[in-house]
MIPA-795058 format. One record per atom (N, C-alpha, C): atom name; z, x, y. Coordinates in Angstrom, 3 decimals, m for minus. Example, Ala and Ser with C-alpha at 12.3 -4.5 7.8 and 13.67 -1.06 7.14 Angstrom:
2
+------+----------+----------+----------+
: atom :       pz :       px :       py :
+------+----------+----------+----------+
:    N :    7.800 :   13.190 :   m5.690 :
:   CA :    7.800 :   12.300 :   m4.500 :
:    C :    7.800 :   13.200 :   m3.300 :
:    N :    7.080 :   12.850 :   m2.250 :
:   CA :    7.140 :   13.670 :   m1.060 :
:    C :    7.870 :   12.900 :    0.030 :
+------+----------+----------+----------+
This chain:
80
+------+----------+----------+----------+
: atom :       pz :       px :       py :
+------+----------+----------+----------+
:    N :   31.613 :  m37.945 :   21.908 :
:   CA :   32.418 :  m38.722 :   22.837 :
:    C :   33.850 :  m38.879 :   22.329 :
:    N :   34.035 :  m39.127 :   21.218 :
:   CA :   35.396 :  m39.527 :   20.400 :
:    C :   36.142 :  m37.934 :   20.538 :
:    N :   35.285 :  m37.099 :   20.242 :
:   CA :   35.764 :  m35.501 :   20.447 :
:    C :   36.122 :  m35.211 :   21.660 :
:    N :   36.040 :  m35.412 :   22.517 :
:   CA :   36.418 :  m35.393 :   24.069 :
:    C :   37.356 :  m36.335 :   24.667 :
:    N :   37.651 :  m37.288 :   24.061 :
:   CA :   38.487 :  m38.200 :   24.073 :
:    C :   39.795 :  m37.614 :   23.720 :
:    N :   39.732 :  m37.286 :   22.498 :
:   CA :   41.006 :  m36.713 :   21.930 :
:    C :   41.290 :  m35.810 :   22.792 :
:    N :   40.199 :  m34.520 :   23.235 :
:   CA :   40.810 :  m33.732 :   24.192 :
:    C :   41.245 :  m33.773 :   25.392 :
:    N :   40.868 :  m35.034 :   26.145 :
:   CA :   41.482 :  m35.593 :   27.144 :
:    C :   43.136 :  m36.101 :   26.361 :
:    N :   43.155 :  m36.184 :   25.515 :
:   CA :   44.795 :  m36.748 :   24.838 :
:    C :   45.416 :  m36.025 :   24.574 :
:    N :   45.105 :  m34.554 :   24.212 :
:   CA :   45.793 :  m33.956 :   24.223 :
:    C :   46.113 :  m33.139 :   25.188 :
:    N :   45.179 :  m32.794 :   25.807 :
:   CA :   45.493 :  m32.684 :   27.521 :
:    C :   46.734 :  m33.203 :   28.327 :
:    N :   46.544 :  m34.431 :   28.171 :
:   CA :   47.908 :  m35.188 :   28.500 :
:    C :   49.250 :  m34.966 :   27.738 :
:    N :   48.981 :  m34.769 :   26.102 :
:   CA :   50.500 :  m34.420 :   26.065 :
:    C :   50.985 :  m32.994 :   26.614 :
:    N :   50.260 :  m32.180 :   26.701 :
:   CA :   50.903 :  m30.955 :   26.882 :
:    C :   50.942 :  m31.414 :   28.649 :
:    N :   50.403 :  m31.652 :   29.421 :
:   CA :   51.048 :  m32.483 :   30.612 :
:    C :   52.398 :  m33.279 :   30.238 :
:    N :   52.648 :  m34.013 :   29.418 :
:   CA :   53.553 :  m34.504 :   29.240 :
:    C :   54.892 :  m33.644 :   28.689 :
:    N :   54.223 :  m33.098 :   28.002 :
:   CA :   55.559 :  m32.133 :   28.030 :
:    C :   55.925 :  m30.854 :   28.800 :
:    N :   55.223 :  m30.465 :   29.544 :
:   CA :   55.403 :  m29.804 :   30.885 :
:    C :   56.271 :  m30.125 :   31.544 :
:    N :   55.620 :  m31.816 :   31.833 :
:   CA :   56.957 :  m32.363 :   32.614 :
:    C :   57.801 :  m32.935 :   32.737 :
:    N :   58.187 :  m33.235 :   31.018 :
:   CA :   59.507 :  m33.624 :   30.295 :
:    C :   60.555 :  m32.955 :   30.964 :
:    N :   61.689 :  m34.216 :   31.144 :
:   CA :   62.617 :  m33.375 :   32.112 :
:    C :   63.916 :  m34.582 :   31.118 :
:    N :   63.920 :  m35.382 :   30.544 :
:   CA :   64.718 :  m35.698 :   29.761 :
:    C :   64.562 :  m36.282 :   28.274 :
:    N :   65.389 :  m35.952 :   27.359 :
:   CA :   64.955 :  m36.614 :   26.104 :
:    C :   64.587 :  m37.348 :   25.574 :
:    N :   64.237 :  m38.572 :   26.559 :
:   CA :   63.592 :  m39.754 :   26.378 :
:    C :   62.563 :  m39.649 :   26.067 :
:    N :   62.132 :  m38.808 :   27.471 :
:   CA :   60.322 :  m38.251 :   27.434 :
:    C :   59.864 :  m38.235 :   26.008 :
:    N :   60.309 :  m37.843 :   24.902 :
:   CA :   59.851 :  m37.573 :   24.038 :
:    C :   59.378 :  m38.615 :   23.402 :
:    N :   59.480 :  m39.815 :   23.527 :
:   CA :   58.808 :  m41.432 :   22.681 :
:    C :   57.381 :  m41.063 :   23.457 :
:    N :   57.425 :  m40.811 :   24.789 :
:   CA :   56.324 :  m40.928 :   25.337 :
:    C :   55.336 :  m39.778 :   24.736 :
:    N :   55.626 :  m38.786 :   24.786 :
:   CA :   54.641 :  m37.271 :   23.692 :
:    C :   54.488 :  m37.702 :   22.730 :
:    N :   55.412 :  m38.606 :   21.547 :
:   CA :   55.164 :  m38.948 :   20.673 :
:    C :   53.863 :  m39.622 :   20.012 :
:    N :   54.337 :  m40.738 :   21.978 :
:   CA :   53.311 :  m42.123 :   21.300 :
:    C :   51.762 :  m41.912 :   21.738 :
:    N :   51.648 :  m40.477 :   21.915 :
:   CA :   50.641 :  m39.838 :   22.593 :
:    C :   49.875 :  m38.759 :   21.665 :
:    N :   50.767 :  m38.012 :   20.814 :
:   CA :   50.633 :  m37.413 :   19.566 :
:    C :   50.157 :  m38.064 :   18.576 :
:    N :   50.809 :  m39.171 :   18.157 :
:   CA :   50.009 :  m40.125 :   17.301 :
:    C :   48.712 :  m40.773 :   17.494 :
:    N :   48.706 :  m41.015 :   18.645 :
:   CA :   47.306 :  m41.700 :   18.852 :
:    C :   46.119 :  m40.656 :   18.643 :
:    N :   46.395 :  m39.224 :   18.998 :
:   CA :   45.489 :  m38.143 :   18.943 :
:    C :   45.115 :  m38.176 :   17.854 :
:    N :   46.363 :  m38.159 :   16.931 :
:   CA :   46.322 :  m37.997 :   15.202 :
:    C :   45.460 :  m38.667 :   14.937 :
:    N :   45.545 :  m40.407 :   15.442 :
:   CA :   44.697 :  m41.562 :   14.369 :
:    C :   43.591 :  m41.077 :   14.682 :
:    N :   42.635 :  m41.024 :   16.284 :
:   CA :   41.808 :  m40.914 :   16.337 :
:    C :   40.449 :  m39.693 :   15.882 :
:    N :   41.480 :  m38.259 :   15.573 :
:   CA :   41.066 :  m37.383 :   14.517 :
:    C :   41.063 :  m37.730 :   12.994 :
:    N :   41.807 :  m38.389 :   12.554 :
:   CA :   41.545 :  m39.104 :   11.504 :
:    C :   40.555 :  m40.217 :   11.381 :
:    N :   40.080 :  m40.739 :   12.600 :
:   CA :   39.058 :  m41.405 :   12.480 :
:    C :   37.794 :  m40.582 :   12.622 :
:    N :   37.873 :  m40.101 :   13.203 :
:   CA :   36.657 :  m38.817 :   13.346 :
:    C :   36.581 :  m38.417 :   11.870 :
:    N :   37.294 :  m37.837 :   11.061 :
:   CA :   36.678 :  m37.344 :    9.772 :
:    C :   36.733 :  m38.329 :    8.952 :
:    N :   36.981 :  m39.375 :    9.069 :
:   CA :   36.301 :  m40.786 :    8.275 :
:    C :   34.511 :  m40.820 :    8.543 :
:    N :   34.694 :  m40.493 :    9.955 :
:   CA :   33.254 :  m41.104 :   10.199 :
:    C :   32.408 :  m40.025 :    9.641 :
:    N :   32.578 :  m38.929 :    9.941 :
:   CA :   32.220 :  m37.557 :    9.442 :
:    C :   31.949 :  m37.574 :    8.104 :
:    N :   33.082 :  m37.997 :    7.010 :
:   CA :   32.168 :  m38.258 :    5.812 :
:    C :   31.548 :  m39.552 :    5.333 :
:    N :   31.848 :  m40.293 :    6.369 :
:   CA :   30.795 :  m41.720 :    6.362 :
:    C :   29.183 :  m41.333 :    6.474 :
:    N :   29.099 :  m40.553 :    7.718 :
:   CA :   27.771 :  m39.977 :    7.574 :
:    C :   27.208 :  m39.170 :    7.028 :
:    N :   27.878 :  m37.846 :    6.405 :
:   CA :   27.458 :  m36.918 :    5.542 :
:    C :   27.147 :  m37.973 :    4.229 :
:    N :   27.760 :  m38.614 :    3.255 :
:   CA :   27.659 :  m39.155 :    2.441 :
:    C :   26.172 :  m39.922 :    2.822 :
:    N :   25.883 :  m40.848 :    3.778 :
:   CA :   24.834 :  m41.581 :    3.964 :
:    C :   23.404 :  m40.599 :    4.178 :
:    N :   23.821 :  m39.343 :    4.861 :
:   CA :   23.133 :  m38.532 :    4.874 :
:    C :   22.570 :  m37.713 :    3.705 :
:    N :   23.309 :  m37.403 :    3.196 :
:   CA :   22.980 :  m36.546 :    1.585 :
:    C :   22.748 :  m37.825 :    0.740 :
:    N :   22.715 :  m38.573 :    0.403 :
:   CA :   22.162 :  m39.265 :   m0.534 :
:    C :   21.181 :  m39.784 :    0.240 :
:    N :   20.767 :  m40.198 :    1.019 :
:   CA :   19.481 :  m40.721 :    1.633 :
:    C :   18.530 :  m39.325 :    1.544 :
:    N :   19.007 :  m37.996 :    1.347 :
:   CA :   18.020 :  m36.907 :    1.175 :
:    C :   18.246 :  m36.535 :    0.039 :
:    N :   18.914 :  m37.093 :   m1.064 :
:   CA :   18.811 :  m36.147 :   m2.366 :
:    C :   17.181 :  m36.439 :   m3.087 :
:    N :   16.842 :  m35.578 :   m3.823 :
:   CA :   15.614 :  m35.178 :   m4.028 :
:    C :   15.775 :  m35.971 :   m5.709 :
:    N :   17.023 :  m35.864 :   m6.163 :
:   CA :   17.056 :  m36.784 :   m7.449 :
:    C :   18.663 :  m36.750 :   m7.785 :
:    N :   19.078 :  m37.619 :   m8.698 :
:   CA :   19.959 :  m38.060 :   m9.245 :
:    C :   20.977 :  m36.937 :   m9.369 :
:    N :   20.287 :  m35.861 :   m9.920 :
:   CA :   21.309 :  m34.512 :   m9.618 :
:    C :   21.875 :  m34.273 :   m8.588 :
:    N :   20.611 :  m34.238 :   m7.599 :
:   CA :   21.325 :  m33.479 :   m6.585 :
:    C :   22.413 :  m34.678 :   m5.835 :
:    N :   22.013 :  m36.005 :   m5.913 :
:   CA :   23.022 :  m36.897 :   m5.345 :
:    C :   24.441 :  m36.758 :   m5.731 :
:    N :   24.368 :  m36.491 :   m7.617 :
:   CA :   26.047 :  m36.300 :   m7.746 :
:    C :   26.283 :  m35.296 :   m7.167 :
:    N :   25.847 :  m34.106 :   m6.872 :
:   CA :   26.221 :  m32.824 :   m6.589 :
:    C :   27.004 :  m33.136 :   m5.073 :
:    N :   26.193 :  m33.715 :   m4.490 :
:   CA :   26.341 :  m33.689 :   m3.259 :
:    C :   28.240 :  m34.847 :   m2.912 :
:    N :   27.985 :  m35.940 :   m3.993 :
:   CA :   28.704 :  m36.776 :   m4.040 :
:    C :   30.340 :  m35.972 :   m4.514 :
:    N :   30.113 :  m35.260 :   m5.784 :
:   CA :   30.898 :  m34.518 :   m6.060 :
:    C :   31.535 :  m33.116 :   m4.600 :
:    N :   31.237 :  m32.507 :   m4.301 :
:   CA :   31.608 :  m31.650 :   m2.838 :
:    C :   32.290 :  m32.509 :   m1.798 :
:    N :   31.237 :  m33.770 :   m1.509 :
:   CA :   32.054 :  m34.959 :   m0.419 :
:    C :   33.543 :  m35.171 :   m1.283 :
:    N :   33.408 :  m35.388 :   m2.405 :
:   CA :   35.103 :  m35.781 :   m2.953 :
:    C :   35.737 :  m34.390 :   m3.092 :
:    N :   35.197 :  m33.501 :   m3.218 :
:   CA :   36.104 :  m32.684 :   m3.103 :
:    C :   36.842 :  m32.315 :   m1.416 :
:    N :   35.502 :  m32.242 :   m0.700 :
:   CA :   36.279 :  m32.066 :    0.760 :
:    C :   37.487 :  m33.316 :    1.111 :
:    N :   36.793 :  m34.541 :    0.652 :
:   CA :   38.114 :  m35.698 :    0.588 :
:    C :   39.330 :  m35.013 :    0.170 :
:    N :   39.215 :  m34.793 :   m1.034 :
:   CA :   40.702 :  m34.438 :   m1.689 :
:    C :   41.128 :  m33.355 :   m0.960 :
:    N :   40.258 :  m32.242 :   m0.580 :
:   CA :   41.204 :  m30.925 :    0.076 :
:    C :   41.317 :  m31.410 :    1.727 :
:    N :   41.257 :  m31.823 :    2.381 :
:   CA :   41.400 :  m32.038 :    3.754 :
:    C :   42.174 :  m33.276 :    3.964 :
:    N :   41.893 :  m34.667 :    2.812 :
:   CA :   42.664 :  m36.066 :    3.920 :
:    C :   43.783 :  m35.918 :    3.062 :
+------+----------+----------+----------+
């Protein structure tokens, strides 16, 4: 749902800038761009909110939890 959301938002900016017809327009793409942003940024919050709850609720032992814990921080560090 949150994924379809955004694409309804971004939908609209490129509507919006279609029919940008003066430089003003642009606060409005802006304040429309950003909101897309937060809410993809909330999406991969939640994304490793649940992977994390997910892989440790299935690790088989202590190993495999850091393992798993270790990859989640790494995708942290290479993506946010």
């Amino acid at each position: 749902n949150r994924l379809a959301r955004i694409e309804g938002q971004l939908r609209g900016v490129q509507k919006l800038i279609a029919l940008a017809e003066l430089p003003s327009d642009a606060d409005a793409v802006a304040q429309q761009m950003a909101a897309a942003r937060k809410a993809l940024d909330r999406c991969f919050v939640q994304l490793l909110a649940n992977s994390i709850s997910t892989q440790s609720a299935n690790a088989q032992d202590l190993a495999q939890a850091q393992s798993a814990c270790a990859h989640l921080a790494a995708m942290l560090d290479k993506f946010a």
